[in-house]
N, C-alpha and C positions, 0 to 999 in steps of 0.2 A: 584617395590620398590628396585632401585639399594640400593647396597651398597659395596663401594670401601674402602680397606686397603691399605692404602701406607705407607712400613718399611720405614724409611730412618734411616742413624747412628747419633746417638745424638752427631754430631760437629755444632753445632751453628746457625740452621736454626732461622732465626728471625720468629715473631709473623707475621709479613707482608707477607713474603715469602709463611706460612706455610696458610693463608689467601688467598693468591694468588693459591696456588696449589686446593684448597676446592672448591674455585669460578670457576677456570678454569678448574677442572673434572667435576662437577656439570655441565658447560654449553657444556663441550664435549657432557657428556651424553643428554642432551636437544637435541643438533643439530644433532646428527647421529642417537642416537635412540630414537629421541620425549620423552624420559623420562622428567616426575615433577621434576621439583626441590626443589618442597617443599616435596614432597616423595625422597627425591635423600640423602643417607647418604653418607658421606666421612671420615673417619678415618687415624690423621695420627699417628706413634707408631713410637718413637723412640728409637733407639737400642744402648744400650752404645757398643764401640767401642771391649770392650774383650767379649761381647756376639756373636761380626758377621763375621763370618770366610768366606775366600776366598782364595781359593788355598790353604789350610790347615793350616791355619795358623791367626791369628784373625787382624782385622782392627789396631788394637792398634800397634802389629805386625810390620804391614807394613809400616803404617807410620814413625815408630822409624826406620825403617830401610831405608827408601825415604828420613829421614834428614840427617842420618848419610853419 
């Protein structure tokens, strides 16, 4: 019974997108490791942008700094 987390940062993933990532881990795990897919969980969590730091410094961060 897999069961996959996928963080990503809450900037605007659509309802389609986040659809397409669940179907296509689900059929990863089917083809490489015969796992169910009706046993196969997929979890996605979105992280607002001052929760996720990278290089010490948070997502919101950098971006403001990549416009300016």
């Amino acid at each position: 019974m897999p069961y996959v987390n996928i963080k990503i940062t809450k900037t605007g993933a659509t309802a389609e997108q986040k659809a397409e990532l669940i179907k296509g881990t689900t059929e990863l795990l089917q083809r490489v490791l015969n796992k169910n897919p009706a046993t196969t969980f997929v979890i996605i969590e979105e992280v607002e942008t001052d929760n996720w730091g990278v290089g010490g410094e948070s997502v919101t961060a950098r971006n403001a700094k990549a416009k300016s």
